[in-house]
N, CA, C and O atoms as a GROMACS GRO file, in nm:
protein
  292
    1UNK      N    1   0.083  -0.119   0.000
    1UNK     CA    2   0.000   0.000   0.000
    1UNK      C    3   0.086   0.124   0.000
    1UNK      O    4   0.173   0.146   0.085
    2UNK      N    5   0.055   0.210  -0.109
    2UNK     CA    6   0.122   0.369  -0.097
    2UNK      C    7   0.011   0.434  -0.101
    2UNK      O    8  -0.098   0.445  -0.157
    3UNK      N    9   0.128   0.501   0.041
    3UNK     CA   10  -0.028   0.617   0.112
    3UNK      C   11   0.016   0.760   0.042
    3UNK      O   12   0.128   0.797   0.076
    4UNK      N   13  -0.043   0.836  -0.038
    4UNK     CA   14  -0.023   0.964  -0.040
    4UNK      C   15  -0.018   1.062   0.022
    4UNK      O   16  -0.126   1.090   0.074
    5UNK      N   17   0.083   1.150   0.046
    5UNK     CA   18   0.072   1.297   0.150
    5UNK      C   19   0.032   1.364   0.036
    5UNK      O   20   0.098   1.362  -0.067
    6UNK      N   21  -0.101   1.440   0.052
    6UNK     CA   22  -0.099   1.521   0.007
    6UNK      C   23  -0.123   1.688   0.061
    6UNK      O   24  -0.231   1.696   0.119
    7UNK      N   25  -0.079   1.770   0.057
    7UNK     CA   26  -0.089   1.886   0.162
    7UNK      C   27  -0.213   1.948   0.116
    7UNK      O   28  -0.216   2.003   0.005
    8UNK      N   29  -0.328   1.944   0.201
    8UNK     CA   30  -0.464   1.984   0.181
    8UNK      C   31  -0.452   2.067   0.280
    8UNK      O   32  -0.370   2.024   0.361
    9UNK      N   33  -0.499   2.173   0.314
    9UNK     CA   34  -0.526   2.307   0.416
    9UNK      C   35  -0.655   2.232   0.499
    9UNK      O   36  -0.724   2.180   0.411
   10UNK      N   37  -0.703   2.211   0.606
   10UNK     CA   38  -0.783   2.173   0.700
   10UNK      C   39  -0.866   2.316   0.703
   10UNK      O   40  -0.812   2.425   0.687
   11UNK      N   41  -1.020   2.292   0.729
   11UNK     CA   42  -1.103   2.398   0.754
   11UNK      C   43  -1.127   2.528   0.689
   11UNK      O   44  -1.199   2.621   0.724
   12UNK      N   45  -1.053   2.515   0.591
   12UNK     CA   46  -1.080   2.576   0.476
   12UNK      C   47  -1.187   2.513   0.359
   12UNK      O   48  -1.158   2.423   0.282
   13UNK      N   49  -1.299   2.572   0.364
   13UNK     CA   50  -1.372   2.495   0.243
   13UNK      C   51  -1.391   2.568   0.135
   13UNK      O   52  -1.367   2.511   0.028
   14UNK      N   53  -1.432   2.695   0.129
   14UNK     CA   54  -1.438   2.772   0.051
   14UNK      C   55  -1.343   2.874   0.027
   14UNK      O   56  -1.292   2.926   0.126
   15UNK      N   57  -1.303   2.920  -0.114
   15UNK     CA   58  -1.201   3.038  -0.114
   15UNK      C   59  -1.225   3.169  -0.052
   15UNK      O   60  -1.336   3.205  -0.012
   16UNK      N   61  -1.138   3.225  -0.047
   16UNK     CA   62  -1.136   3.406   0.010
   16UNK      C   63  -1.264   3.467  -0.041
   16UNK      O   64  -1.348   3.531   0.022
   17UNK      N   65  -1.259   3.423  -0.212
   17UNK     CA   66  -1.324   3.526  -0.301
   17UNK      C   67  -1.475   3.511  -0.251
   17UNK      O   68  -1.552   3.606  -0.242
   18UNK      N   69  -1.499   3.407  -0.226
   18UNK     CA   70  -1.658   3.347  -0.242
   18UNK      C   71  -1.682   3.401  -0.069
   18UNK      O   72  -1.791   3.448  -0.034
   19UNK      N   73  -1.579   3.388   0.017
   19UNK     CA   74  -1.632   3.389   0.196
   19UNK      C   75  -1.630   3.597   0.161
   19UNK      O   76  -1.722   3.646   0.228
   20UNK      N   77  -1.587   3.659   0.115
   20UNK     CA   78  -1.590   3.833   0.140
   20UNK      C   79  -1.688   3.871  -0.002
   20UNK      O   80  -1.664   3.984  -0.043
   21UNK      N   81  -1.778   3.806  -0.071
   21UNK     CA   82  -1.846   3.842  -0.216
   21UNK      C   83  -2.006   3.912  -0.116
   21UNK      O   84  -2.038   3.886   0.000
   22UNK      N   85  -2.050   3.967  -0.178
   22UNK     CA   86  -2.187   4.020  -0.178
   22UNK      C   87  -2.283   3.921  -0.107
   22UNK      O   88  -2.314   3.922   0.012
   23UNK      N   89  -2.324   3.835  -0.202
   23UNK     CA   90  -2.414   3.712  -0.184
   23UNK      C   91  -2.405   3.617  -0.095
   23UNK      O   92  -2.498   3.538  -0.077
   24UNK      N   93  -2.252   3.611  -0.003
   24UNK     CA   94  -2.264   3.502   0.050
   24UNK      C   95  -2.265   3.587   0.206
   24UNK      O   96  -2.300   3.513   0.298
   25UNK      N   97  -2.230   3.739   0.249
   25UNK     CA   98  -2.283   3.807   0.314
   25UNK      C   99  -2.440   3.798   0.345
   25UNK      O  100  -2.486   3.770   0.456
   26UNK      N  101  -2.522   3.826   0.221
   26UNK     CA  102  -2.658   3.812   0.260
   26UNK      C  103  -2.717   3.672   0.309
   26UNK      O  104  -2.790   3.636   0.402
   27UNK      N  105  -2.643   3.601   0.189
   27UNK     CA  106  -2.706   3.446   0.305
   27UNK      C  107  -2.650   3.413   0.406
   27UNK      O  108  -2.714   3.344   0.485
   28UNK      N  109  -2.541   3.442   0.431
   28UNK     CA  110  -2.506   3.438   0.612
   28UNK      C  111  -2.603   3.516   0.694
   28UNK      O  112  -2.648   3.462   0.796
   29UNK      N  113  -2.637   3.630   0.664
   29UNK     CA  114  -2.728   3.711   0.730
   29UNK      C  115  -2.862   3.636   0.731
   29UNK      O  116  -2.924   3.608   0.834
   30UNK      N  117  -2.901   3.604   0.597
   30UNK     CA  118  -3.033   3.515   0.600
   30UNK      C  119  -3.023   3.425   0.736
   30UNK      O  120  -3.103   3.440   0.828
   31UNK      N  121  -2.900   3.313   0.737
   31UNK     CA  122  -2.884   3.206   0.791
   31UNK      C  123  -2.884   3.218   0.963
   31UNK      O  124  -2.897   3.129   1.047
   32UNK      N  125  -2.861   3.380   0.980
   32UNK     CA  126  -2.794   3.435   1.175
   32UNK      C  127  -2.978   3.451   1.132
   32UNK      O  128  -3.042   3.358   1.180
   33UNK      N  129  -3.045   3.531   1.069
   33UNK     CA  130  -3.173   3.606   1.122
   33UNK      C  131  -3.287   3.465   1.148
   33UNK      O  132  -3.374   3.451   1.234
   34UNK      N  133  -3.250   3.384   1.050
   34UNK     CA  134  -3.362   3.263   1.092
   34UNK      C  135  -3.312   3.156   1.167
   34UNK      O  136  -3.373   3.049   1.171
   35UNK      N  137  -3.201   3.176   1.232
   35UNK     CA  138  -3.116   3.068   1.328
   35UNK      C  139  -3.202   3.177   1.501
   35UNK      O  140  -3.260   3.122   1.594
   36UNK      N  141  -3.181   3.307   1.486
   36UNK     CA  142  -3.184   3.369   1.604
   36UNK      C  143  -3.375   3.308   1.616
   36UNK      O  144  -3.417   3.246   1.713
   37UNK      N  145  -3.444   3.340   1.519
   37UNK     CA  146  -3.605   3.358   1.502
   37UNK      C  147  -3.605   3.206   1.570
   37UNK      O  148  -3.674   3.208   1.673
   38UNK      N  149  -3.558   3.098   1.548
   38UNK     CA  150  -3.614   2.956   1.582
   38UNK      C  151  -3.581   2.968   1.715
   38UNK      O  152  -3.676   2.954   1.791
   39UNK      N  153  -3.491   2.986   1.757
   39UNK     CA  154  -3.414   2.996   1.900
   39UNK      C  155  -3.534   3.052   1.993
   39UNK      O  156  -3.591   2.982   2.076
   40UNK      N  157  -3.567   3.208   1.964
   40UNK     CA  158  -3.696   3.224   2.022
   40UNK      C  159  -3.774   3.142   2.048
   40UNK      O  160  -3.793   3.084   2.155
   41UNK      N  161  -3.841   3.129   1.918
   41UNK     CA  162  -3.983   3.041   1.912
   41UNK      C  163  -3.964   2.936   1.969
   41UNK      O  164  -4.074   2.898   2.009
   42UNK      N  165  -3.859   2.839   2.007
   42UNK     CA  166  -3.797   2.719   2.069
   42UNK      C  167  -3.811   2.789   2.240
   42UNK      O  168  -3.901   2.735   2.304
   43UNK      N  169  -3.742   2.888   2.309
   43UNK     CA  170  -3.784   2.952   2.399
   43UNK      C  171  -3.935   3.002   2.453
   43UNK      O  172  -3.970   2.999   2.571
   44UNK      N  173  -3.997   3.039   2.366
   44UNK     CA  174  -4.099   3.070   2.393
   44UNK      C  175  -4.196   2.914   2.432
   44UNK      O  176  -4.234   2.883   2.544
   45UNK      N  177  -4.215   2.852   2.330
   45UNK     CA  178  -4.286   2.758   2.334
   45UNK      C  179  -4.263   2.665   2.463
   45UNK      O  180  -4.341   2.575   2.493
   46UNK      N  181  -4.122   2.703   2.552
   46UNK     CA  182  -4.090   2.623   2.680
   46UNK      C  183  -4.123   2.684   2.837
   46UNK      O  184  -4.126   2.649   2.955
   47UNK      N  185  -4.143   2.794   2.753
   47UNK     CA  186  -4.272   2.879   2.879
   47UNK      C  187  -4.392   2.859   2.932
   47UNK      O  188  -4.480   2.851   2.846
   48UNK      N  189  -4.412   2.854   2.992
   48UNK     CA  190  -4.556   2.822   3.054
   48UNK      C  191  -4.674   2.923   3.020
   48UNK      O  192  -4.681   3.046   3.028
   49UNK      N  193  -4.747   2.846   2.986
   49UNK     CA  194  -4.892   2.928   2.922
   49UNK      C  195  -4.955   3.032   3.033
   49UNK      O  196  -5.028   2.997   3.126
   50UNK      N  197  -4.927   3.121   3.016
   50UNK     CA  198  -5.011   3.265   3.076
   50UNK      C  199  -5.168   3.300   2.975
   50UNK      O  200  -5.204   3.329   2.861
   51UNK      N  201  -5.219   3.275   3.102
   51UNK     CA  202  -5.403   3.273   3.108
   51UNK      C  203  -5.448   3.370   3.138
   51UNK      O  204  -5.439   3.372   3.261
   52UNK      N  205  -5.494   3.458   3.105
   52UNK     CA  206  -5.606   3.599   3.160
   52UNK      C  207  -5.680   3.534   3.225
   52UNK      O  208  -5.753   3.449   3.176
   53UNK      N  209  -5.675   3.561   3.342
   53UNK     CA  210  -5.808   3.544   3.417
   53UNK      C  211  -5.957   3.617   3.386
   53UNK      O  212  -5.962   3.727   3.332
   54UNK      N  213  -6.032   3.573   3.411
   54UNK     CA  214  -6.206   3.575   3.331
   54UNK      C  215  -6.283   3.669   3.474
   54UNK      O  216  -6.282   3.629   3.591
   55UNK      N  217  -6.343   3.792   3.427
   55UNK     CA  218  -6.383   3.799   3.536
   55UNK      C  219  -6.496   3.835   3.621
   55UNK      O  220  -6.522   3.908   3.716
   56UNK      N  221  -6.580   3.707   3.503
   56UNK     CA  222  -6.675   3.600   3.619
   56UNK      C  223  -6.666   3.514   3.626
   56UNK      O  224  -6.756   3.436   3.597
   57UNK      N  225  -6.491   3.461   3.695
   57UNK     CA  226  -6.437   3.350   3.718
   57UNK      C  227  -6.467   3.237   3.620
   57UNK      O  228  -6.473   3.259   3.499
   58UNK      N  229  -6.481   3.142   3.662
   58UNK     CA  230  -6.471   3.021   3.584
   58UNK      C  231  -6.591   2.978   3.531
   58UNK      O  232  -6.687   2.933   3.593
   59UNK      N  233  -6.574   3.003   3.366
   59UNK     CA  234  -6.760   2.986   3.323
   59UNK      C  235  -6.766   2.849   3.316
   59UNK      O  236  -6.686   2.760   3.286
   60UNK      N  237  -6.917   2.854   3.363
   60UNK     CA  238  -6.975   2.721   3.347
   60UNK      C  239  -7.128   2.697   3.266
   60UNK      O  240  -7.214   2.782   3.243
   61UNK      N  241  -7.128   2.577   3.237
   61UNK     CA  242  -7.247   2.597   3.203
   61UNK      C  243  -7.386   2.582   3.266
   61UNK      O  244  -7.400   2.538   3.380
   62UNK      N  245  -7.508   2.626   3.173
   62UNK     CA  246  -7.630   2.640   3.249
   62UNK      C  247  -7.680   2.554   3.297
   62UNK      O  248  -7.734   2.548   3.408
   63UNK      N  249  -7.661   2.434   3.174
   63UNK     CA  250  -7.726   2.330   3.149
   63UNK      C  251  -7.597   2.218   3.155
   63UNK      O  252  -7.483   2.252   3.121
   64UNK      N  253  -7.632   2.064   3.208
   64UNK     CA  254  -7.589   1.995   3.152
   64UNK      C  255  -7.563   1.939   2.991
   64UNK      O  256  -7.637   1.929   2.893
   65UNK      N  257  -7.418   1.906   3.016
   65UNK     CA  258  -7.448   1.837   2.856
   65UNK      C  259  -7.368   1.697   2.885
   65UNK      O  260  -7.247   1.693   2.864
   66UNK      N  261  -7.422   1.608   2.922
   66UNK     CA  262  -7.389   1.492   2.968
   66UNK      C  263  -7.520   1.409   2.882
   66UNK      O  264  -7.634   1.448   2.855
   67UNK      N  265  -7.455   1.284   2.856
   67UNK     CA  266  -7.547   1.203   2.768
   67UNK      C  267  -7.714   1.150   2.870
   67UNK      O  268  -7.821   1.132   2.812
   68UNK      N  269  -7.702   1.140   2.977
   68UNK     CA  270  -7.837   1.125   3.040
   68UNK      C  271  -7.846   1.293   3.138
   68UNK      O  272  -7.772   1.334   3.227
   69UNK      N  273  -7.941   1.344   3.087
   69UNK     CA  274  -7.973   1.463   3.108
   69UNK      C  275  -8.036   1.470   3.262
   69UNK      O  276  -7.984   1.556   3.333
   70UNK      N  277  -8.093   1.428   3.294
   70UNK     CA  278  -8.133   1.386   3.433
   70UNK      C  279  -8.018   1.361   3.518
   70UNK      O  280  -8.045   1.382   3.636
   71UNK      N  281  -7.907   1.326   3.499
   71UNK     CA  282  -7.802   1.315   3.586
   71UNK      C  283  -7.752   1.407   3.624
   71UNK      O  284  -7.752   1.513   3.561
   72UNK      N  285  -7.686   1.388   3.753
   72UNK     CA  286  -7.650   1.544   3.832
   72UNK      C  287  -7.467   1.531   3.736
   72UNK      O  288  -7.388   1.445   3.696
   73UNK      N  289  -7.487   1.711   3.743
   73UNK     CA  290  -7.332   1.745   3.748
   73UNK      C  291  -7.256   1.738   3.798
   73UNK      O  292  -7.150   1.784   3.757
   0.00000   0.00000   0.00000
């Protein structure tokens, strides 16, 4: 077996020209503004639900609605 050295640069994927061009500015920007937006919404959604309180407390109803109508509530 011959192993080749070949001198490849590590962590480099893309050239200079393409990482400082116009376009790849805006989609980085695209990529931070909808990375930050999920982060929120991922935060938010781990919050606990805040309820307005009602205030004539807890409505109920007039009437039963239970399948035998004659039965107590």
């Amino acid at each position: 077996m011959v192993e080749l050295l070949v001198h490849v640069p590590r962590g480099i994927i893309l050239p200079e020209s393409v990482l400082l061009s116009d376009w790849f500015a805006v989609l980085a920007s695209f990529v931070a503004i909808n990375t930050v937006l999920y982060l929120v919404l991922a935060l938010v959604k781990m919050l606990p639900v805040i309820r307005v309180k009602s205030t004539r407390g807890r409505e109920r109803r007039s009437e039963t609605r239970n399948i035998d109508p004659e039965a107590s509530a």
